[in-house]
C-alpha positions as CSV (number, residue, x, y, z in Angstrom):
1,X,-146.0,-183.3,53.9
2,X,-149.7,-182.0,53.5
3,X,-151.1,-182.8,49.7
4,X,-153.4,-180.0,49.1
5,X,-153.6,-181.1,45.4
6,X,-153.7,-184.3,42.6
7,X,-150.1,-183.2,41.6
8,X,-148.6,-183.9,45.2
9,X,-150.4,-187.1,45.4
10,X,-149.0,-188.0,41.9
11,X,-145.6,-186.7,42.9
12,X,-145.5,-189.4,45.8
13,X,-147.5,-192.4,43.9
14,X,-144.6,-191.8,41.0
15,X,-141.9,-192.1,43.8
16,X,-143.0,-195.8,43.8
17,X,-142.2,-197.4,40.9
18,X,-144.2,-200.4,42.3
19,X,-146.8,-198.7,43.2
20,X,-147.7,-197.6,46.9
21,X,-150.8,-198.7,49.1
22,X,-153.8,-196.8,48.9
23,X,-153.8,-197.0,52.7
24,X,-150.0,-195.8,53.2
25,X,-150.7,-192.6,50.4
26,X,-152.9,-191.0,52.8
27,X,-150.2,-191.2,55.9
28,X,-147.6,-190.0,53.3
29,X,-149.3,-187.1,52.3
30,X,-150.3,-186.0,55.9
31,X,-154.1,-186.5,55.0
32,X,-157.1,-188.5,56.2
33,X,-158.4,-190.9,54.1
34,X,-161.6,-189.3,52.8
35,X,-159.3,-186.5,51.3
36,X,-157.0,-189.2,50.1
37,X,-159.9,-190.7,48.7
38,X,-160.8,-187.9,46.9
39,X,-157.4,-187.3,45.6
40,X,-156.5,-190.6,44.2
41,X,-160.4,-191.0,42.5
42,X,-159.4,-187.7,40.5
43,X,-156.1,-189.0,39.4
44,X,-158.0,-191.9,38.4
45,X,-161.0,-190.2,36.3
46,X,-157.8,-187.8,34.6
47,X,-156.1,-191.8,33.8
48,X,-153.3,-190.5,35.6
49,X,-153.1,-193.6,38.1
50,X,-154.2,-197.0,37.9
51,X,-155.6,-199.3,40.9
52,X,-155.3,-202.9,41.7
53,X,-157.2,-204.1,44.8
54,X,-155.1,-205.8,47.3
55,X,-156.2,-207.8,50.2
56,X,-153.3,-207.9,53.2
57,X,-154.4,-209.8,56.3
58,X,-157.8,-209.9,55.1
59,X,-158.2,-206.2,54.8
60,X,-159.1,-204.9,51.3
61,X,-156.9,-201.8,49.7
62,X,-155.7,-201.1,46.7
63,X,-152.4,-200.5,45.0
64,X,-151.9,-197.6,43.0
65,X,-149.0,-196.9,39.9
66,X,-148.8,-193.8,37.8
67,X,-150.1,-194.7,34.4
68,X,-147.6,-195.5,31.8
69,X,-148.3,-192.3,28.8
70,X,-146.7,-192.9,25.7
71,X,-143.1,-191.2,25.0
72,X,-143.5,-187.7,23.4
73,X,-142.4,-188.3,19.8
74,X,-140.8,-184.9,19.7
75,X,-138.2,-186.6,22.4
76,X,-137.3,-189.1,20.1
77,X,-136.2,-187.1,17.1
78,X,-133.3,-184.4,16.8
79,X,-134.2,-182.5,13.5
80,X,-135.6,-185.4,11.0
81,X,-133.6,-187.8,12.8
82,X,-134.8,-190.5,14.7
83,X,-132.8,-191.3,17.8
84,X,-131.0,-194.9,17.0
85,X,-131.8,-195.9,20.9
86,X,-135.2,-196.8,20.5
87,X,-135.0,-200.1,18.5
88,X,-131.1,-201.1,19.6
89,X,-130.8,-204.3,21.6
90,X,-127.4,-203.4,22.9
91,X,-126.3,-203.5,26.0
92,X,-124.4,-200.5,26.4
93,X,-122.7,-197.2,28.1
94,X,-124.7,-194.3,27.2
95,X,-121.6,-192.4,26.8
96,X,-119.6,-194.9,24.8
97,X,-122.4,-196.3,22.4
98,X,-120.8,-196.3,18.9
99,X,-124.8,-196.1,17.2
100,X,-125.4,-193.1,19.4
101,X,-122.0,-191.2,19.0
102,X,-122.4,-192.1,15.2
103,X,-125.8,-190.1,15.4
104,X,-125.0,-187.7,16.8
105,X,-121.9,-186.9,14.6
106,X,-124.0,-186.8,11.8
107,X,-126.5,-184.7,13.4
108,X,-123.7,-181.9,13.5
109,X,-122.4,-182.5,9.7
110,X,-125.9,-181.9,8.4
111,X,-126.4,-178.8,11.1
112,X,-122.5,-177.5,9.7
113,X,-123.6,-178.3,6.2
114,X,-127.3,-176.3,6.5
């Protein structure tokens, strides 16, 4: 893969939930390190990326995680209705959650009713 962009780099960074090494992006992205460089210190102005140095064997680097954004609020509603996942505690089946099913059953009575 050749990254000719911050969205390819951001693509692969997000690939690695735990974050990948500055020093490995650059191989993954089929760039040298001065582009890489210049790639991941835009992601970083734009707060798309965060970086936590990291020595291994005595060599500096730095680790680097997609930013955690806050949830889109329109996601969590369906009409005025706010989604009953977001506070539960249960540990549950998607699919078989009574809370959820329950929602959603009322969701279609009101849209029926309307």
């Amino acid at each position: 893969m050749t990254a000719e962009t911050e969205d390819d780099a951001l693509e692969v960074i997000r690939s690695h939930p735990d974050g990948v090494l500055q020093s490995e992006l650059w191989k993954e992205l089929g760039v040298d390190s001065r582009k890489c460089s210049r790639l991941v210190k835009k992601l970083l102005d734009d707060g798309h990326v965060e970086r936590i140095e990291y020595r291994k064997e005595g060599i500096k680097t730095y680790v680097l995680r997609a930013a955690k954004t806050p949830a889109d609020p329109n996601l969590l509603l369906a009409g005025s209705e706010l989604i009953p996942c977001i506070a539960c505690e249960l540990e549950c089946v998607v699919e078989e959650c009574p809370l959820l099913m329950d929602w959603m059953y009322q969701l279609a009575i009101e849209e029926f009713q309307e």
